[in-house]
GUFI-386484 format. One record per residue (C-alpha): residue number from 0; x negated, y negated, z. Coordinates in Angstrom, 1 decimal, always signed. Each point is the difference from the previous one (the first is absolute). Layout:
SITE  num       x       y       z
SITE  NUM       X       Y       Z
...
END
This chain:
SITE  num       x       y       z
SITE    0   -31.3   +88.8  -161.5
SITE    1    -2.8    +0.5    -2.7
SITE    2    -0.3    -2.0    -3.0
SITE    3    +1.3    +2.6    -2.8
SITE    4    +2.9    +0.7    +2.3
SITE    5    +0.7    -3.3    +0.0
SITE    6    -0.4    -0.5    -3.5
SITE    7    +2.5    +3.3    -0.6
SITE    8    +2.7    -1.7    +2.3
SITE    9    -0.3    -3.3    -1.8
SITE   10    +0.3    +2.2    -3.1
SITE   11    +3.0    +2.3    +1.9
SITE   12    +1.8    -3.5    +0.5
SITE   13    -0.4    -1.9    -3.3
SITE   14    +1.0    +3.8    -2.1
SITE   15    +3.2    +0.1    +2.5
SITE   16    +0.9    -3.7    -0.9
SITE   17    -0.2    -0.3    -3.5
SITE   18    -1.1    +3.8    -1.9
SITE   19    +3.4    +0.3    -1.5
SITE   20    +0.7    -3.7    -1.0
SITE   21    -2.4    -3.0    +0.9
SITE   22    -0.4    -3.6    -0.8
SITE   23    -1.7    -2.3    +2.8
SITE   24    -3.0    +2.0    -0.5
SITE   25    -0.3    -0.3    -3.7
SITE   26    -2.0    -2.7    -2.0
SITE   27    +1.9    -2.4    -1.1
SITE   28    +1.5    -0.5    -4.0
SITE   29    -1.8    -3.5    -0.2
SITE   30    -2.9    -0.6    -2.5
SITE   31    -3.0    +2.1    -1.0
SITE   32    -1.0    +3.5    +0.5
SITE   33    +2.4    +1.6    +2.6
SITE   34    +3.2    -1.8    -1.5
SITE   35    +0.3    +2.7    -2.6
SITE   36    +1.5    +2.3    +3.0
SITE   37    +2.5    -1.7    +1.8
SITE   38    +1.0    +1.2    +3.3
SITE   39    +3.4    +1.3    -1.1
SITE   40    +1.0    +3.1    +1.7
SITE   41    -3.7    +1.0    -0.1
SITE   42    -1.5    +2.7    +3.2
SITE   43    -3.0    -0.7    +2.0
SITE   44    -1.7    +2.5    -2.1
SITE   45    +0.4    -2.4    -3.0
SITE   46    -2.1    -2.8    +2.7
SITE   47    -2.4    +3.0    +0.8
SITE   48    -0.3    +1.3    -3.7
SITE   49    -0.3    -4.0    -0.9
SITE   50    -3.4    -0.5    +2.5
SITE   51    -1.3    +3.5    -0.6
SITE   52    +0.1    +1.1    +3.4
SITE   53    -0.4    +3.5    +0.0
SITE   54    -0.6    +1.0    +3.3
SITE   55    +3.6    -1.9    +0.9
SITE   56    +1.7    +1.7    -2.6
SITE   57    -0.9    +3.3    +1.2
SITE   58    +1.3    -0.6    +3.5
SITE   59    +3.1    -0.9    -1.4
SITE   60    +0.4    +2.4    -2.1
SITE   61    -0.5    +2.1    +3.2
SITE   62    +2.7    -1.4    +1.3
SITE   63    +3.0    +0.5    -2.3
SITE   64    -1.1    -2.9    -2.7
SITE   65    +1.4    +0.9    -3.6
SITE   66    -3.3    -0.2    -2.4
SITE   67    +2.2    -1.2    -3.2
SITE   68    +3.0    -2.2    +1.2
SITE   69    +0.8    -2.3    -2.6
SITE   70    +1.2    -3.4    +0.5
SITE   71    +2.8    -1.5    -1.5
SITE   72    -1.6    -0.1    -3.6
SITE   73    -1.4    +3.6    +0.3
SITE   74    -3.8    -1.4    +1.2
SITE   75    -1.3    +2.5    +2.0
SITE   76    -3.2    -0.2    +2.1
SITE   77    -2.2    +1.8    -2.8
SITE   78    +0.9    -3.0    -2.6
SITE   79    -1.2    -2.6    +3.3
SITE   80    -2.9    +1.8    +0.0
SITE   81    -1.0    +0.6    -3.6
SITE   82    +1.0    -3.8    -0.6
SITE   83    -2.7    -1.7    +2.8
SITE   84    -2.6    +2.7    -0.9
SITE   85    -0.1    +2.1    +3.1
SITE   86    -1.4    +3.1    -1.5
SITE   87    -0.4    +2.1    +3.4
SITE   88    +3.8    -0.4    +0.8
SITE   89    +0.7    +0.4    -3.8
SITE   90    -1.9    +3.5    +0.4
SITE   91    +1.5    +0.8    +3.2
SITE   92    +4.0    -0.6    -0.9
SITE   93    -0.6    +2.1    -2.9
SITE   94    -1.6    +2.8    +2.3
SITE   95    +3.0    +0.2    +2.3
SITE   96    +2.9    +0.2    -2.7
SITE   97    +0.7    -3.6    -1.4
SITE   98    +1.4    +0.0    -3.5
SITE   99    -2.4    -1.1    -2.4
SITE  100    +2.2    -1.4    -3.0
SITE  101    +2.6    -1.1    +1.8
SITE  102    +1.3    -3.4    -1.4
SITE  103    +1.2    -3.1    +1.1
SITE  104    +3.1    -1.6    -1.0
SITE  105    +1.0    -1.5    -2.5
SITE  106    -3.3    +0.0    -1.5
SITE  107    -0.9    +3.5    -0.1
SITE  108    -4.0    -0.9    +1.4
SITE  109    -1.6    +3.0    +1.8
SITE  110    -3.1    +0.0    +2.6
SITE  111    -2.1    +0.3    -3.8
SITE  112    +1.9    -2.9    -1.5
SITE  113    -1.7    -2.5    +3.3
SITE  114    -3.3    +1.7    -0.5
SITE  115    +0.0    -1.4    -3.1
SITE  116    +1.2    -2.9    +0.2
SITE  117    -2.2    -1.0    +2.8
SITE  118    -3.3    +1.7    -1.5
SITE  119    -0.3    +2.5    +2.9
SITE  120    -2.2    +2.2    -1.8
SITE  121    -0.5    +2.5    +2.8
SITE  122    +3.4    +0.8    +0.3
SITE  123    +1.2    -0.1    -3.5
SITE  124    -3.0    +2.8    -0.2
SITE  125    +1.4    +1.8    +3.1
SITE  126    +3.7    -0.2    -1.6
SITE  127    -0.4    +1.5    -2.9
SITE  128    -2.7    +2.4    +1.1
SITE  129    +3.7    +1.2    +2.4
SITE  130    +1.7    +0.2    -3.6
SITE  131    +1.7    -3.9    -0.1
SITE  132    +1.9    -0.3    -2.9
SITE  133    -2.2    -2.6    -2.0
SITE  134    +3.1    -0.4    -2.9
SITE  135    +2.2    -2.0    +2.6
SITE  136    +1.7    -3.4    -1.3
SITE  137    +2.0    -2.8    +1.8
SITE  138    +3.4    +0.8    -0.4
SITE  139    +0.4    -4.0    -1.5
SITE  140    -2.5    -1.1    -2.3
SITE  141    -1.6    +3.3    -1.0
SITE  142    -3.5    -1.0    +1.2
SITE  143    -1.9    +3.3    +0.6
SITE  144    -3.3    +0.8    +2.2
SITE  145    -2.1    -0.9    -2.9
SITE  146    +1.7    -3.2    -1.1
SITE  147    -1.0    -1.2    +3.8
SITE  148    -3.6    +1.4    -0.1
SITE  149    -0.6    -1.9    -3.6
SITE  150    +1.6    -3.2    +1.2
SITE  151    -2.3    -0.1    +3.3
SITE  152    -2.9    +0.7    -2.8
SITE  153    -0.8    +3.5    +2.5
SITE  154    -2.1    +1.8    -2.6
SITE  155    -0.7    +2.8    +3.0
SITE  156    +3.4    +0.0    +0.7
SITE  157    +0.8    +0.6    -3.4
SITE  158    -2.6    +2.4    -0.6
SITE  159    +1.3    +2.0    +2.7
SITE  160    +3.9    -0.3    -0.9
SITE  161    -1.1    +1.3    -3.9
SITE  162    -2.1    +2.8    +1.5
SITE  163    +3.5    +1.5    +1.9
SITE  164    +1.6    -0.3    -3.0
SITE  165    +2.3    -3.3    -0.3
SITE  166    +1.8    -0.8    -3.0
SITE  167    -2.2    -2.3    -1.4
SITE  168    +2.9    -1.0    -2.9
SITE  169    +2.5    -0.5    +2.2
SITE  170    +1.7    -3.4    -0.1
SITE  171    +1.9    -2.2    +2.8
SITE  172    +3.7    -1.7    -1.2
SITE  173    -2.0    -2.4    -2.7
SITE  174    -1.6    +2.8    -1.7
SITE  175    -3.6    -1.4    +1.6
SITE  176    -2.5    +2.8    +0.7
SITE  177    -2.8    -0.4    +2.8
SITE  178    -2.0    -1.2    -3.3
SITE  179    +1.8    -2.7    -0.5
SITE  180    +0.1    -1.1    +3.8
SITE  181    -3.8    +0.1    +0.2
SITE  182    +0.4    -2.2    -3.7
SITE  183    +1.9    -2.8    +1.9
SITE  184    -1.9    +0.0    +3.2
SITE  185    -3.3    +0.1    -2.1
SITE  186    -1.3    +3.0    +1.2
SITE  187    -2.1    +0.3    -3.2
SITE  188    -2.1    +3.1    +0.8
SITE  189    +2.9    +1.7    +1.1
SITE  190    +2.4    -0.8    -2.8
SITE  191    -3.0    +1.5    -2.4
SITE  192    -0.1    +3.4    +2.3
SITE  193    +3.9    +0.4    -0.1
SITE  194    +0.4    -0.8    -3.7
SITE  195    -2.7    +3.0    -0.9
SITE  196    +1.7    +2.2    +2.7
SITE  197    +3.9    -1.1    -1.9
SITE  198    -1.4    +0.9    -3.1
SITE  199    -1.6    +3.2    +0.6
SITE  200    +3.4    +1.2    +2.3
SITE  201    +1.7    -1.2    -3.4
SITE  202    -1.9    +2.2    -2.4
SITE  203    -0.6    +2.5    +1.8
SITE  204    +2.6    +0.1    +2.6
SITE  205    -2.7    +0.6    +2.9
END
């Protein structure tokens, strides 16, 4: 037997354990980076998406493998994949069908939203370049795409979320705009570009 066919059977065998609903494969909910995703009710093409192993994901796609299963909180394998940076899967789920603003429960974040938050400039480009809605907002405290970008002190981030058109007034559930987030996480160069972008939206409402 030759090496890729040995690679495709492993694949053949781990898809028909686990594709619909897996958990010993996962990483698990401990501390640091990969506890944000817990293995809940997650697909090995959440693992694949996760790693950014392409080639895998097109053999099991091949075989059967759904490309936007969700888990038990809606997390689907283009949110694994927009959150750890893997720009070549994020590009590839989106060129075989997955759903680019789909959200995840209860808190409403899209593939965008983890692009953001984790300063993956490549694919926040690449999102809303697809037509990501930039105007999304956690379903809890309000906090929008540019409240994340000012608090990280992202001016490109920023730059790039004003150029698509985000509401730059808009306000999370304390009535703070990004301005003030890049005020209290002294972000001081930041804060000045905001407050001369809010006060030319407010007098001239563009």
């Amino acid at each position: 037997m030759t090496a890729p066919s040995i690679h495709t059977d492993l694949l053949a065998y781990n898809f028909n354990l686990g594709t619909t609903r897996f958990a010993q494969h996962a990483p698990t909910a401990d501390t640091g980076e990969k506890g944000y995703f817990s293995s809940v009710g997650q697909s090995f093409m959440h693992e694949l998406a996760r790693e950014g192993d392409v080639l895998s994901a097109e053999v099991i796609l091949g075989k059967g493998g759904a490309i936007d299963m969700p888990d038990d909180e809606g997390r689907r394998p283009l949110h694994e994949a927009a959150y750890f940076g893997r720009i070549d899967m994020v590009r590839f789920l989106l060129s075989c069908g997955a759903v680019m603003d789909a959200p995840v429960h209860p808190f409403g974040h899209t593939a965008l939203w983890f692009a953001v938050a984790q300063g993956h400039h490549g694919i926040a480009r690449l999102l809303i370049e697809r037509g990501a809605n930039v105007n999304v907002a956690d379903a809890l405290n309000g906090q929008g795409l540019l409240h994340l970008s000012a608090m990280r002190g992202d001016m490109v981030m920023t730059g790039m979320l004003i150029a698509a058109g985000i509401n730059v007034l808009a306000e999370d559930r304390r009535g703070q705009t990004a301005r003030d987030y890049a005020a209290r996480h002294i972000h001081k160069d930041l804060e000045r570009v905001l407050l001369k972008i809010m006060e030319h939206h407010s007098c001239y409402g563009a």
